[in-house]
C-alpha positions, 0 to 999 in steps of 0.5 A: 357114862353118857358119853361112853353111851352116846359113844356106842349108840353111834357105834351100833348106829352106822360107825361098827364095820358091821354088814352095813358098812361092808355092803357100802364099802362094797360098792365103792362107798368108804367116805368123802374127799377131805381134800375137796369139802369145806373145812366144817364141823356139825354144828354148821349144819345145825340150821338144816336140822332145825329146819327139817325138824320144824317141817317134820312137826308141821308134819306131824300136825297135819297128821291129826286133821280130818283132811288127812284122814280122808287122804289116808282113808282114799289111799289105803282103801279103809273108810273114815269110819274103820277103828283101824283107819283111826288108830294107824292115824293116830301111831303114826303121828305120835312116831312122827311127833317122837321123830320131830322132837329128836332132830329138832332137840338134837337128842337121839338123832341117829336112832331117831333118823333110822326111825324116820327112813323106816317110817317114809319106806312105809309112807312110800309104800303103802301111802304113795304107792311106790311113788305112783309113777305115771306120765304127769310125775316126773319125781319118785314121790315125797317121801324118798326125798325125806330119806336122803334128809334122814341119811345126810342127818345121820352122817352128820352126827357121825361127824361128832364121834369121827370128824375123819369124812374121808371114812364116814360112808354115811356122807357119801351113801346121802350124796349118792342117794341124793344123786339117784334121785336126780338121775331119775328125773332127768330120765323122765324129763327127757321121755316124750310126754314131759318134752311135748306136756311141759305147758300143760304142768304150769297152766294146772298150777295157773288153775290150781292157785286161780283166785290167788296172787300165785296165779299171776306168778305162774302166768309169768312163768308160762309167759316166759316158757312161750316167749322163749319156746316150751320144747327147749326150755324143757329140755334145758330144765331136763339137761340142768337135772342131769348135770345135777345127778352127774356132779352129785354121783361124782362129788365133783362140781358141787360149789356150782350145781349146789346153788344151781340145784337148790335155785332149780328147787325153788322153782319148780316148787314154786310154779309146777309143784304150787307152793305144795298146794292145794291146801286145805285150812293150811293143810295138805290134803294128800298123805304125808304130804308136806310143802311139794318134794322139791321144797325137801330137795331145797333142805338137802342142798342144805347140807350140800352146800355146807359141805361145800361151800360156793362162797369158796370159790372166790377163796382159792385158798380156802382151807380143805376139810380136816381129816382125824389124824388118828 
């Protein structure tokens, strides 16, 4: 009997040929390449979730600080006063806790995970204002991010029912999501301001961790900038994040712009992005704010780089994904 349920929760959770997954074969979206991916199955990509569900509890620690209510109370315009400011604070952590608990327990992961992808809509919304676009962001906020961890999340789960990924459009729907994102901010990083500012975002990281042994990281890094001109590196970051979308939107490339992604990842989060700081008594002060995006951007090449695997290209022989020869 559990089983059969388990069975038609992933049915009624993205498996049935429903509107959904007609709308994905539509545009193009039917399942991955057995022929290119690593030969894996889901529990390989365990660590990631573990990971992403120890973030999703800090997460929902954070939510009941007072730092938090402030930023909540300034995002959506309610005083820290308002009875309905303190509710919506308190829902929104116990959904968050129940998110948490179901990716890092690996029960109701999928029902869980949509969950987690209406939530962030809602963060991306109301808290972040459709990501709050302007000239010193480059990024369509942190909560997308969180949606592509969801997406890639589900489609592995679906690998327990149907290990076939030539027909799981959930892989392909988190890669090409994933990509967009990307795409994105190679766009903005080629616009002027970010081309001719590209100093400016690493000395406020440089005053934003003055006093800490990260300052003198992010000296070294604009020391490097200067040294090698700030107009090119720029436009190399912005090329690198182009060839990144390319190679995620293709499925093509992945062994190489895996790493190079995720190392890119770390170093944005790591000068521009501040370690995700400022923080407040080891919180973020801003809404739904957790460690920077680029750390999220990290976790999803997680699972890209599962999927596949760069330690394979020095295995030409490497055996390719096994597809379900029902």
């Amino acid at each position: 009997m559990n089983a059969v349920t388990k069975h038609s929760l992933a049915e009624g959770f993205g498996q049935r040929q429903g509107p959904f997954s007609r709308a994905l074969a539509a545009l193009g979206m039917t399942g991955e390449d057995a022929s290119i991916l690593s030969r894996v199955g889901p529990d390989a990509f365990n660590w990631v979730r573990y990971v992403f569900g120890l973030v999703l509890v800090y997460d929902a620690w954070t939510s009941l600080t007072w730092v938090h209510k402030v930023a909540v109370s300034q995002a959506i315009g309610l005083p820290t006063s308002a009875p309905a400011l303190h509710l919506l604070v308190i829902v929104l952590a116990f959904v968050k806790i129940a998110i948490a608990a179901a990716i890092v327990s690996g029960r109701g992961v999928i029902p869980m995970s949509w969950a987690g992808i209406a939530y962030m809509a809602f963060v991306w919304t109301v808290f972040q204002h459709g990501g709050d676009f302007g000239k010193d962001g480059t990024d369509p906020g942190v909560a997308l991010p969180y949606v592509v961890m969801f997406l890639f999340t589900i489609a592995v789960e679906r690998m327990r029912t149907n290990p076939d990924v030539s027909r799981n459009q959930m892989l392909t729907l988190a890669r090409s999501a994933f990509g967009l994102l990307w795409a994105y901010d190679a766009l903005m990083k080629f616009h002027p301001y970010f081309l001719n500012h590209f100093t400016d975002f690493l000395t406020a990281a440089q005053t934003a961790m003055a006093g800490t042994w990260a300052a003198g990281y992010e000296r070294l890094f604009l020391d490097i900038t200067n040294a090698i001109g700030p107009h090119t590196v720029a436009l190399l970051i912005a090329g690198t994040e182009a060839l990144i979308a390319v190679s995620l939107l293709s499925g093509k490339g992945l062994r190489i712009m895996g790493p190079v992604g995720a190392l890119l990842s770390l170093a944005i989060w790591s000068t521009a992005e501040t370690f995700g700081a400022p923080y407040t008594s080891g919180v973020a002060s801003s809404p739904a704010q957790l460690f920077g995006t680029a750390s999220i951007y990290v976790l999803a090449f997680g699972y890209v780089m599962t999927l596949f695997n760069p330690l394979e290209l020095l295995h030409k022989d490497a055996a390719p994904a096994v597809v379900n020869p029902a």
